[in-house]
FITOR-390964 format. One record per residue (C-alpha): residue number from 1; y, z, x. Coordinates in Angstrom, 2 decimals, decimal comma, padded with zeros to 5 digits. Each point is the difference from the previous one (the first is absolute). Layout:
# residues N
+-----+---------+---------+---------+
| num |      c2 |      c3 |      c1 |
+-----+---------+---------+---------+
| NUM |       Y |       Z |       X |
...
+-----+---------+---------+---------+
# end
This chain:
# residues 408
+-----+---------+---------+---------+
| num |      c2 |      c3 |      c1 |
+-----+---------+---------+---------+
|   1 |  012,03 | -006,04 | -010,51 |
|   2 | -001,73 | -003,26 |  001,34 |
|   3 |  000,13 | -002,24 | -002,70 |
|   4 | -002,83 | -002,32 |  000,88 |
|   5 | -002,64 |  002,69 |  000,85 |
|   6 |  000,17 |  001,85 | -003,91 |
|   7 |  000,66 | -003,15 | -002,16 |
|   8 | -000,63 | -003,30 |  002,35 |
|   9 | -003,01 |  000,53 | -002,50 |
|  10 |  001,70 |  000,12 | -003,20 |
|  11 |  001,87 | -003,51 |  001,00 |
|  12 | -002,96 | -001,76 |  001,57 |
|  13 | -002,33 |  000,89 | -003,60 |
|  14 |  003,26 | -001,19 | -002,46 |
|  15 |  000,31 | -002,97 |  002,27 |
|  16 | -003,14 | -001,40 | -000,01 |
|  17 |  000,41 | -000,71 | -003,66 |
|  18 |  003,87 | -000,68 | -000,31 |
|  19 |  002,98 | -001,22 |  001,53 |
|  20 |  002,36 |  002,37 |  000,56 |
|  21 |  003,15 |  000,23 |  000,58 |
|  22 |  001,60 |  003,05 |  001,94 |
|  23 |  002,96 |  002,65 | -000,43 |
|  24 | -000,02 |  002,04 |  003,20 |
|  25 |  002,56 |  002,15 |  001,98 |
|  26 | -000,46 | -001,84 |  003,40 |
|  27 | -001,39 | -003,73 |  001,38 |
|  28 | -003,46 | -000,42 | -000,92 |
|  29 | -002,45 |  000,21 |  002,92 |
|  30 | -003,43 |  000,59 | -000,32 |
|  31 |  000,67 | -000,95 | -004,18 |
|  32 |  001,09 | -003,44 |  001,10 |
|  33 | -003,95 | -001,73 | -000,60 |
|  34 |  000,17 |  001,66 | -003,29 |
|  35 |  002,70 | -001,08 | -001,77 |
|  36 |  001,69 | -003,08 | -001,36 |
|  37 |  003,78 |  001,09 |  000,39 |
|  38 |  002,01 |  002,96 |  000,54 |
|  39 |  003,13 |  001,93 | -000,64 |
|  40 |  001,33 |  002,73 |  002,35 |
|  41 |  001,88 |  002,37 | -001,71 |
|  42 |  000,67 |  003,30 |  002,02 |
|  43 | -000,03 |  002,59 | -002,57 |
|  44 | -002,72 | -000,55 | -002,88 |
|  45 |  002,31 |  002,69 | -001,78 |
|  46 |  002,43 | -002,05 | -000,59 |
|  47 | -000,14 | -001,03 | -003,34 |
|  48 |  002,90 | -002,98 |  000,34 |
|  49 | -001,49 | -001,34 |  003,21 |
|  50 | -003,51 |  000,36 | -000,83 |
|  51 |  000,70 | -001,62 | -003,54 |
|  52 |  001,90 | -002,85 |  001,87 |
|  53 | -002,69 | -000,85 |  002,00 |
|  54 | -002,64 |  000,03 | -003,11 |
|  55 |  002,18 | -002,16 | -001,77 |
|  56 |  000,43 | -002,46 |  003,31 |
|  57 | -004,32 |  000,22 |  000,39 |
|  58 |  000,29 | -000,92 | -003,59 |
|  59 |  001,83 | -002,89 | -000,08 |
|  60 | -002,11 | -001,33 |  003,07 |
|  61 | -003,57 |  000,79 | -001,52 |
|  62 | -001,98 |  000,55 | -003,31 |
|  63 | -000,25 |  003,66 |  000,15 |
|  64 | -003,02 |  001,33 | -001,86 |
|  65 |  000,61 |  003,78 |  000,99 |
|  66 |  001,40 |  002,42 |  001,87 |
|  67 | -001,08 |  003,62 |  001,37 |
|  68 |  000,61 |  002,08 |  003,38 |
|  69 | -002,58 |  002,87 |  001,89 |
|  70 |  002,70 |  001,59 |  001,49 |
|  71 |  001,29 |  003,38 | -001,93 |
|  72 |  003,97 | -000,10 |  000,66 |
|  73 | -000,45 | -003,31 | -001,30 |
|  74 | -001,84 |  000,63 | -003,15 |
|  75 |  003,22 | -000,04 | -002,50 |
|  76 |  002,30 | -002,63 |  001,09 |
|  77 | -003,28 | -001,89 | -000,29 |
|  78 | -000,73 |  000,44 | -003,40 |
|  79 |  003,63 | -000,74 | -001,07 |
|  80 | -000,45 | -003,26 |  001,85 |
|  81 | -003,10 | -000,73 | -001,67 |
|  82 |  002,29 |  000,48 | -003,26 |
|  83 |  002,82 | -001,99 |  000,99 |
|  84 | -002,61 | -003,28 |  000,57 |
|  85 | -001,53 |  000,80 | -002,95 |
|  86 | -003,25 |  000,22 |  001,67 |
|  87 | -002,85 |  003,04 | -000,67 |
|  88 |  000,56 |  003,55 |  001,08 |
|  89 | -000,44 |  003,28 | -001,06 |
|  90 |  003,18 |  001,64 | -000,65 |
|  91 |  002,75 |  001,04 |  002,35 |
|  92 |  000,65 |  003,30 | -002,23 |
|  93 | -003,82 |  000,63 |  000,41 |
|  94 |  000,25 | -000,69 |  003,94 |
|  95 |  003,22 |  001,92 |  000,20 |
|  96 | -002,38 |  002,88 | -001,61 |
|  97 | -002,90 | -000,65 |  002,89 |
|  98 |  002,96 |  000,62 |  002,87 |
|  99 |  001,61 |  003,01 | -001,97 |
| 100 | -002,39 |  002,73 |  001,44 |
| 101 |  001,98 |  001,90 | -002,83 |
| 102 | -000,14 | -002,43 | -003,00 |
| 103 | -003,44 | -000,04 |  000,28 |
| 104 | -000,98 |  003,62 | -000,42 |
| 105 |  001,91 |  000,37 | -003,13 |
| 106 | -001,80 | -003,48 | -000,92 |
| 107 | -003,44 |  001,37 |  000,62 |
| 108 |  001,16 |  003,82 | -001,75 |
| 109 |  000,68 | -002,19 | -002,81 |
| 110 | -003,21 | -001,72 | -000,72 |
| 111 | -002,05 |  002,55 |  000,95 |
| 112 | -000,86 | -001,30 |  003,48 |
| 113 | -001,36 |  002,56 |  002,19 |
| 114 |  002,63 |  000,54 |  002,96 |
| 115 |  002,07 |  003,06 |  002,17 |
| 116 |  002,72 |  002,39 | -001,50 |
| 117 |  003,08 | -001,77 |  002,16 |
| 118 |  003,64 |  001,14 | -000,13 |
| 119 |  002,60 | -002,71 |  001,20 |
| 120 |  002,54 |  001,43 |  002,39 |
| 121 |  002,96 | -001,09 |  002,06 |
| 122 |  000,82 |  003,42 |  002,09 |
| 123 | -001,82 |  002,42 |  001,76 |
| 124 |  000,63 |  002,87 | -002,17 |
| 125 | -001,29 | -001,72 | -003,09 |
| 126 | -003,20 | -000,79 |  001,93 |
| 127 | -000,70 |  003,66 |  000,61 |
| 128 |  000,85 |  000,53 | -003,59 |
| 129 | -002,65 | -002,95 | -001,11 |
| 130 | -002,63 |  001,60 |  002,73 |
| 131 |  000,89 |  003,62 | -001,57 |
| 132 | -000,62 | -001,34 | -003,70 |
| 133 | -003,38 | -002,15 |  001,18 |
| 134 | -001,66 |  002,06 |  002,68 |
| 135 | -000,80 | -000,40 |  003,39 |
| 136 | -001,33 | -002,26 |  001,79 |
| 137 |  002,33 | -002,72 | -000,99 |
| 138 |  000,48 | -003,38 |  000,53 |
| 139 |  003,20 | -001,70 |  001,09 |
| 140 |  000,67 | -003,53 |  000,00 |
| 141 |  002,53 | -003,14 | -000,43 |
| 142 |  000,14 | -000,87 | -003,58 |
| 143 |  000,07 | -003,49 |  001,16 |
| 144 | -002,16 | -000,91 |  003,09 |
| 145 | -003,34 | -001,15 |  001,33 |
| 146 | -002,42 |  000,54 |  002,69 |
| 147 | -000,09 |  004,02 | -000,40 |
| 148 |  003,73 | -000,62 |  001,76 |
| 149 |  001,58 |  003,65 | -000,56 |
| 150 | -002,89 |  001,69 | -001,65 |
| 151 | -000,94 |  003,46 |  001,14 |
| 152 | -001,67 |  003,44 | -001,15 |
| 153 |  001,86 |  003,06 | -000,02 |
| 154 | -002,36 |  003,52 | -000,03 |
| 155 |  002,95 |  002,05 | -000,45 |
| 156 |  004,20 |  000,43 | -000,22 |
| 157 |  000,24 | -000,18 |  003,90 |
| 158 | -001,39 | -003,13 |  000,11 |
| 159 |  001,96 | -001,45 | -002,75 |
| 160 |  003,21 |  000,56 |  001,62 |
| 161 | -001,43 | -001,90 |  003,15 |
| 162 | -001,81 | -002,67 | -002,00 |
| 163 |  002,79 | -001,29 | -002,34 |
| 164 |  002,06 | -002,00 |  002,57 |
| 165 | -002,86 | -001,77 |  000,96 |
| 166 | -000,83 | -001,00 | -003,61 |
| 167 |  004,08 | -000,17 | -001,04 |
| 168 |  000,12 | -002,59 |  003,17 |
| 169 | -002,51 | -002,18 | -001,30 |
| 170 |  001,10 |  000,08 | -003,78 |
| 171 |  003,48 | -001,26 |  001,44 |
| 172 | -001,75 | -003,51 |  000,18 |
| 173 | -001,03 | -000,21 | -003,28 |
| 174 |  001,28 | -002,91 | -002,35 |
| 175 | -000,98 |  001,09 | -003,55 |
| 176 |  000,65 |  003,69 |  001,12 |
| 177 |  001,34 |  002,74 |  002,82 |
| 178 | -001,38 |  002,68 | -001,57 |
| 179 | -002,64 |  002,80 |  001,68 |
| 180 | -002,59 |  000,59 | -002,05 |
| 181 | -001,78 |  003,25 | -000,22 |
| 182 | -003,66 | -000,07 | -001,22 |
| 183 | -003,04 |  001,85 | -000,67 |
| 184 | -002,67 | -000,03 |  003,23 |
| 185 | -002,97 | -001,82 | -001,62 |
| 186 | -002,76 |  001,89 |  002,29 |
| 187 | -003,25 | -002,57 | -000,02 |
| 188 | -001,16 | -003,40 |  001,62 |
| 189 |  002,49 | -002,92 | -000,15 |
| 190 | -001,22 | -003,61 | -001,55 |
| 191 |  001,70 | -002,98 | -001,69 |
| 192 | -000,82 | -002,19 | -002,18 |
| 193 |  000,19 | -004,01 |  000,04 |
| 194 |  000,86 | -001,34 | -002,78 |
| 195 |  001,12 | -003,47 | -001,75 |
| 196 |  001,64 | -000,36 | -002,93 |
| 197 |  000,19 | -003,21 | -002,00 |
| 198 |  001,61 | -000,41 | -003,53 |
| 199 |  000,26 |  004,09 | -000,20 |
| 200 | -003,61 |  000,05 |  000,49 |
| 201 | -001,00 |  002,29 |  003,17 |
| 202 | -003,58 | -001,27 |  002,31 |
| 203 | -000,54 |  003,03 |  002,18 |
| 204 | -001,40 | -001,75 |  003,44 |
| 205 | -000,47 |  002,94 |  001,96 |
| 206 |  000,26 |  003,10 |  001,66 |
| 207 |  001,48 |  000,78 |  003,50 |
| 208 | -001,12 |  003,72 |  001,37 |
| 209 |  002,64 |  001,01 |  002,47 |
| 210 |  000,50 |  002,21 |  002,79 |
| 211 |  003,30 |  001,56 |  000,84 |
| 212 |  001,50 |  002,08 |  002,83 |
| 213 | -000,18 |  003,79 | -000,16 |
| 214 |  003,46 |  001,80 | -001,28 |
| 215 |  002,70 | -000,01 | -000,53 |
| 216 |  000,02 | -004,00 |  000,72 |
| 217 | -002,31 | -002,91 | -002,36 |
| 218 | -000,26 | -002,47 |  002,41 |
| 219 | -002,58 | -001,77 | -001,01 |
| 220 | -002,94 | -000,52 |  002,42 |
| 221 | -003,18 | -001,51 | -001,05 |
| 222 | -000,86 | -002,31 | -003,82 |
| 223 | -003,76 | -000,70 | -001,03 |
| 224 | -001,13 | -002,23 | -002,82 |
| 225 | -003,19 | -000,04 | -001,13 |
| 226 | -000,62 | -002,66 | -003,03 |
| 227 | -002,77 |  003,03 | -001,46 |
| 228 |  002,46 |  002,59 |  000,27 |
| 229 | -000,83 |  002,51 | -003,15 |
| 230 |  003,56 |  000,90 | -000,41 |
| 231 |  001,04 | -003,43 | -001,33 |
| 232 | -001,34 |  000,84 | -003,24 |
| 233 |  001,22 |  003,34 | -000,12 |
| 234 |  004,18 | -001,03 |  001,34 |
| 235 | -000,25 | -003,18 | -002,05 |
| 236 |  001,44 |  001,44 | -003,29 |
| 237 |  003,22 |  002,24 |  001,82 |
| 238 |  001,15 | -003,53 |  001,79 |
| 239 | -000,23 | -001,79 | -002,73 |
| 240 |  002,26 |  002,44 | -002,01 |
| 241 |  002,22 | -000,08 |  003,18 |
| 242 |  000,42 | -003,06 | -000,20 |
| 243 |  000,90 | -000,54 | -003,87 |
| 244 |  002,42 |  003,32 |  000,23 |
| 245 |  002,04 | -001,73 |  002,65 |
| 246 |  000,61 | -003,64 | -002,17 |
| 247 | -002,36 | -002,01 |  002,70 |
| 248 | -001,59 | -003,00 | -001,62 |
| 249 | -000,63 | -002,27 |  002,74 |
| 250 | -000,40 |  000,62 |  004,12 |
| 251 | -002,23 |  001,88 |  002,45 |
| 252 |  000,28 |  003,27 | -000,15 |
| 253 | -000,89 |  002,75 |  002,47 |
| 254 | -000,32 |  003,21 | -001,54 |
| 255 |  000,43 |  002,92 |  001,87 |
| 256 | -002,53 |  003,64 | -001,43 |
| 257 | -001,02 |  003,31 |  001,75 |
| 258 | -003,19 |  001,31 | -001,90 |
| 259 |  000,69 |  003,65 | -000,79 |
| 260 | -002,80 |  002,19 | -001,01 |
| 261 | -001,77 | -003,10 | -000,32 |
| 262 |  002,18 | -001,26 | -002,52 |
| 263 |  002,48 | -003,36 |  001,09 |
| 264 |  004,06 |  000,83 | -000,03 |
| 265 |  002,63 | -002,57 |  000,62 |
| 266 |  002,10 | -000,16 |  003,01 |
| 267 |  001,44 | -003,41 | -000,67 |
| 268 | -000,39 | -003,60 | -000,72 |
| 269 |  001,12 | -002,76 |  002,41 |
| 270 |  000,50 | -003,01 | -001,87 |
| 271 | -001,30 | -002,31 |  002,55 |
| 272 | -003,29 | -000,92 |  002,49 |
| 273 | -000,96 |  002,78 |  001,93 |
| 274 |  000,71 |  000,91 |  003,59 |
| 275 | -001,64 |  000,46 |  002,93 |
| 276 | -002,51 | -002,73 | -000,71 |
| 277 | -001,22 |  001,39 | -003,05 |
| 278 |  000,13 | -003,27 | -001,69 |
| 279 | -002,38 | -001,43 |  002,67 |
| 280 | -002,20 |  003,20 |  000,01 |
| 281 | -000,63 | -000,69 | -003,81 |
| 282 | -000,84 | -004,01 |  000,62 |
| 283 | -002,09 |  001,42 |  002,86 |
| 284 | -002,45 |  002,25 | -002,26 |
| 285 |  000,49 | -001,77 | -003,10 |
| 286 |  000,89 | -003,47 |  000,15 |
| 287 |  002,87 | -000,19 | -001,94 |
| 288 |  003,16 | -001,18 |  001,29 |
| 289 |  003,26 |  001,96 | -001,06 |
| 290 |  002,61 | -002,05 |  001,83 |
| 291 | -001,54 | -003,20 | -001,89 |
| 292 |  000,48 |  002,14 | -003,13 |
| 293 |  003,10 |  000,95 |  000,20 |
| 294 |  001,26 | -003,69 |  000,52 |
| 295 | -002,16 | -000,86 | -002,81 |
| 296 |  001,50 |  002,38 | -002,29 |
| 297 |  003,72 | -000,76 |  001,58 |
| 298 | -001,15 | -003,62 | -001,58 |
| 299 | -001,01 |  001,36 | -003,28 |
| 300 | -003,49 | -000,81 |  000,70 |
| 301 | -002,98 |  002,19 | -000,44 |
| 302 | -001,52 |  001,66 |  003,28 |
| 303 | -003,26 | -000,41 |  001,12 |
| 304 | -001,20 |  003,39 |  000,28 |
| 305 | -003,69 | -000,81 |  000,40 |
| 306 | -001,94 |  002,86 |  002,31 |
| 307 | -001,59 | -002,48 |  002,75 |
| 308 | -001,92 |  002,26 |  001,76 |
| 309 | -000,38 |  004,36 |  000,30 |
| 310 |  000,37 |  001,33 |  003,26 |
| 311 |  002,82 |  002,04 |  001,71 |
| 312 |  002,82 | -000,15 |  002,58 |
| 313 |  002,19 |  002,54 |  001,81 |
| 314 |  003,40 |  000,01 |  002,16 |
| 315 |  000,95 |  002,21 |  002,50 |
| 316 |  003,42 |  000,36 |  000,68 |
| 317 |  000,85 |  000,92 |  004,17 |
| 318 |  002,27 |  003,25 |  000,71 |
| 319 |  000,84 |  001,47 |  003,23 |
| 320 | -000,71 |  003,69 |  000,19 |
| 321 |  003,40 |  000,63 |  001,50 |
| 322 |  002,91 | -002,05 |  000,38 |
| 323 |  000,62 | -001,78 |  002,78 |
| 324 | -000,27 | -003,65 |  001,96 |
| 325 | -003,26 | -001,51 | -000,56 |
| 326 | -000,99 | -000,95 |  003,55 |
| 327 | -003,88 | -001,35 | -000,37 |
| 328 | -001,38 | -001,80 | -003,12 |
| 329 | -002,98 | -002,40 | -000,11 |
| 330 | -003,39 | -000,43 | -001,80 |
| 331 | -002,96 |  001,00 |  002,23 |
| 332 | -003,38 | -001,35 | -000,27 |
| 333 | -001,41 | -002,77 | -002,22 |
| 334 |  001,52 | -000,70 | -003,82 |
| 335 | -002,97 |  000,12 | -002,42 |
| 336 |  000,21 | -001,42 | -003,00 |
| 337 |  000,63 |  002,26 | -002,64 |
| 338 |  003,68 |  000,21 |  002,20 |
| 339 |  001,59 | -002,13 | -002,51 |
| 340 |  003,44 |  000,42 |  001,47 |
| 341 |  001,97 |  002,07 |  002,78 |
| 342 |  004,00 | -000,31 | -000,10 |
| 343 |  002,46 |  001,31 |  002,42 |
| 344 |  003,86 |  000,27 | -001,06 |
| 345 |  001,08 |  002,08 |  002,96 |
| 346 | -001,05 | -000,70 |  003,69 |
| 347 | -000,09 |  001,67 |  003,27 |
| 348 |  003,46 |  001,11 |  001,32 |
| 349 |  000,97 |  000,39 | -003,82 |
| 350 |  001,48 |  003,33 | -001,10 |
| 351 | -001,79 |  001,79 | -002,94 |
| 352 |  001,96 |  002,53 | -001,69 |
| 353 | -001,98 |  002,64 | -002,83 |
| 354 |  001,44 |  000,96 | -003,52 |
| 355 |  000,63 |  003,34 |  001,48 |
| 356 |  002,05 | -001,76 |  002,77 |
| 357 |  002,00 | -001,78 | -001,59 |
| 358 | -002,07 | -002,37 | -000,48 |
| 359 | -001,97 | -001,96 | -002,85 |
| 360 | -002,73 | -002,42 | -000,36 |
| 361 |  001,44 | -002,92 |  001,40 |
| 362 |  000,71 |  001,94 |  003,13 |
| 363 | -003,19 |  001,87 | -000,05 |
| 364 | -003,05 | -002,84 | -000,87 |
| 365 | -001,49 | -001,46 |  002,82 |
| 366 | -001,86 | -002,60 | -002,29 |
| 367 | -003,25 |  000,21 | -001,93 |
| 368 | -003,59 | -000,78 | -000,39 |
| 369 | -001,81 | -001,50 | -002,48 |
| 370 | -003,66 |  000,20 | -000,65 |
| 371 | -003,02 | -000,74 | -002,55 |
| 372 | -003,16 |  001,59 | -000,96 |
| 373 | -002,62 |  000,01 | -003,14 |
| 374 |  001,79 |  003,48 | -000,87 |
| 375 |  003,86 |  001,52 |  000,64 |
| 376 | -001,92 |  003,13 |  001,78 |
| 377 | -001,20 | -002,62 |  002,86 |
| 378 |  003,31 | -002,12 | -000,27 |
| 379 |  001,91 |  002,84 |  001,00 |
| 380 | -002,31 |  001,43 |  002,85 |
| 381 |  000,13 | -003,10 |  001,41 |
| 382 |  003,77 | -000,05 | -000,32 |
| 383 |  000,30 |  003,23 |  001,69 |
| 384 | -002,82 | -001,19 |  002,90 |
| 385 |  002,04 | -003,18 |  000,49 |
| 386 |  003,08 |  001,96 |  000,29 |
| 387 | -001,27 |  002,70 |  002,86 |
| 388 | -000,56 | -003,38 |  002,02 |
| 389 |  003,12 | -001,28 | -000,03 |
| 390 |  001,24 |  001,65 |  003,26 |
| 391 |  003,50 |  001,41 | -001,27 |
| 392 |  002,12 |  002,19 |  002,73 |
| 393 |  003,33 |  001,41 | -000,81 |
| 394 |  002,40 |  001,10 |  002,91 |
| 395 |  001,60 |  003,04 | -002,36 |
| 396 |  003,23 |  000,91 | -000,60 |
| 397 |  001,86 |  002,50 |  002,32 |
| 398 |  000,73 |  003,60 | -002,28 |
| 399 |  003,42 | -000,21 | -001,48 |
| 400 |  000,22 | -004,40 |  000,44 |
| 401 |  001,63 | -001,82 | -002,41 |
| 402 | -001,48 | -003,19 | -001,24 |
| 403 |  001,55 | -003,28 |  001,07 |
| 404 | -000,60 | -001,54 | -003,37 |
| 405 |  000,14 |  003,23 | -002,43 |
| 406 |  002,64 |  000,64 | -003,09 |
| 407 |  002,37 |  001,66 |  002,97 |
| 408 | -000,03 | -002,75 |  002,23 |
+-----+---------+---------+---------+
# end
């Protein structure tokens, strides 16, 4: 995905207070008035190289910290941090965040409230683990991100349809390959933002989310409101998330689905937020978690200071069928509670579905972003902002196979 549009953000906030220095997989562009010097390395998760080029940055400057907001990048991160002797939380603790699996026996252990899960690695132990957990299920990589892989099953037909799609996905996992089978948490999705410094856990906010009808999660709409009730009911679950899984210093995003009113883990991501969660939160409440999480990377304490109460949404643009986008613009006059309207795909640009083949970096068109006193206005206005964007999609012919899909 665009890297600029989701966390230009997160590098223009750490950069206004410190010179950094850069590890990335490909010549800087748009990072170039942002940093002091750079290292290309093309795979982060490569310990040796991405060690090497620590140790060159190093040598070159005083280094004060380290810290990434990418999730495949989360543990040879840490172990860098390590080898410079500089602050982190760590790696076992990351290498518990990424293990989907590690961290549900983590949370059964410490009393954490989470889903019954079964880790598998064929089909006919899933449908054993569905048998022994009850449908609907949950399958997904043990070791992924961005709902990648993650789909509901009702019922044994599905499952046998459903577990390639998952089993592809887990294939790409680092800490793990596995399929994991899990308990369908039925209730409204949140997370949690949280910073940790010196073990001790600040919960900033909460994020109400809106995700796709099944048997998909993409994610389509976040809302933070700085009043949101629910902070002081969550609060006490992330923070034991957090201490079962060995974090003592970061940004965390923790991930909760509120059954019978009651919060339930579904995972924690040991990092800033996606999406532009991080800049929904300093939207509604002032506080800046990309600035924290340098701080903290630093071993200094975070200024997490409320600076004002009001709220902010995103809504995330799907087609309603795949196809080539043919006809996208913004009609009418921007007001000004518009904070912000991205595009990552453009007209004449193929958008492929999760049930195509597809996932969300061929399926978003972009997002808006918008404010209001109150998340209930933020996101009407997202959803009126959206409806005037214009968006046509020339569909795809019955039985057409994607250009750009897993086949291709």
């Amino acid at each position: 995905m665009e890297a600029e549009g989701y966390r230009g953000y997160c590098l223009e906030s750490v950069a206004a207070d410190y010179d950094v220095v850069l590890i990335t997989d490909e010549e800087p562009s748009w990072e170039v008035p942002y940093i002091r010097d750079c290292m290309v390395v093309p795979d982060p998760t490569d310990q040796a190289a991405l060690s090497a080029a620590g140790r060159y940055l190093a040598e070159r400057h005083d280094l004060a910290g380290v810290f990434t907001w990418t999730e495949w990048y989360l543990v040879p991160v840490a172990r860098l941090a390590r080898q410079l002797g500089l602050p982190t939380t760590a790696p076992e603790a990351m290498q518990a965040c990424r293990n989907k699996a590690t961290a549900r026996s983590l949370f059964a252990r410490h009393d954490v409230p989470s889903a019954a899960s079964v880790s598998v690695r064929t089909l006919h132990e899933a449908r054993a683990a569905a048998e022994r957990i009850g449908y609907p299920v949950v399958l997904k990589p043990a070791a992924h991100a961005a709902s990648i892989g993650v789909i509901r099953v009702d019922n044994p037909g599905q499952l046998t349809a459903a577990y390639p799609f998952a089993d592809r996905a887990a294939g790409l996992g680092l800490e793990s390959t596995d399929v994991l089978v899990e308990e369908y948490l039925d209730g409204p999705e949140i997370s949690v933002e949280c910073v940790t410094y010196r073990g001790e856990t600040t919960v900033v906010a909460v994020t109400r989310k809106t995700v796709s009808d099944p048997p998909y999660f993409e994610e389509l709409a976040h809302s933070v409101d700085a009043a949101d009730p629910l902070l002081a009911q969550v609060a006490p679950v992330a923070r034991a998330a957090i201490r079962a899984l060995g974090v003592t210093d970061g940004v965390s995003h923790v991930e909760m689905r509120l059954v019978g009113g009651r919060p339930r883990l579904v995972e924690v991501n040991g990092r800033l937020a996606g999406d532009m969660i991080g800049h929904l939160v300093r939207l509604a409440t002032g506080i800046d978690l990309p600035r924290a999480a340098a701080d903290i990377a630093c071993d200094r304490g975070p200024d997490l200071t409320p600076s004002r109460s009001s709220a902010a949404a995103i809504r995330l643009i799907y087609p309603g069928t795949s196809g080539i986008l043919t006809r996208l613009r913004l009609d009418g006059p921007r007001p000004q509670w518009l904070e912000r309207v991205h595009f990552q795909h453009h007209p004449g640009d193929e958008l492929v579905l999760p049930g195509d083949g597809g996932d969300m970096f061929t399926a978003r068109i972009g997002y808006v972003i918008t404010t209001a006193p109150m998340a209930d206005l933020a996101q009407s206005r997202a959803e009126l902002a959206v409806r005037a964007l214009g968006i046509q999609i020339s569909p795809r012919a019955a039985g057409e196979t994607s250009r750009s899909g897993p086949n291709a």
